[in-house]
C-alpha positions, 0 to 999 in steps of 0.5 A: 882564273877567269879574273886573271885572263880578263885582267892580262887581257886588259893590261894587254890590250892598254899597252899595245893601245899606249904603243901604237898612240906613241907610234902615231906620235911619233909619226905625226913629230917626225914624219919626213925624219929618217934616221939612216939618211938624216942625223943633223937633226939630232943635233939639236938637244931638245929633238933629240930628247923629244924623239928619245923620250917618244921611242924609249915609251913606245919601246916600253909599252911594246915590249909589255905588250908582248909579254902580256900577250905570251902571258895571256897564251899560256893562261889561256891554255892552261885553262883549256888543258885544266877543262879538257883534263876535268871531262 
């Protein structure tokens, strides 16, 4: 049991690093862009691809993070209420 909280764990914490990295890149790529003012430059295909791609894996690596985090929770409690149960 301990094996798989350290795992999750560790999965956990990859994917929220993998998160906030694409955050950040996103940031330093399009730090003026705002995408309820300015649309027009997502005219041009190869920003907007850039900027889909950006979002699209910082979504992915968030989203995995959140149920890895859940995941980890449970597990977590799990073990404590199977200690607490064994006194």
């Amino acid at each position: 049991m301990i094996g798989a909280i350290v795992t999750v764990a560790a999965c956990a914490l990859l994917c929220s690093g993998l998160a906030t990295l694409g955050n950040h890149a996103i940031a330093r790529e399009f730090g003026d862009f705002d995408l309820r003012k300015n649309t027009e430059i997502l005219m041009d295909p190869a920003i907007a691809v850039r900027y889909a791609e950006y979002r699209l894996a910082t979504n992915i690596f968030y989203r995995q993070g959140l149920v890895l985090w859940t995941v980890l929770g449970l597990l977590v409690a799990y073990m404590v209420v199977a200690t607490l149960l064994k006194i």
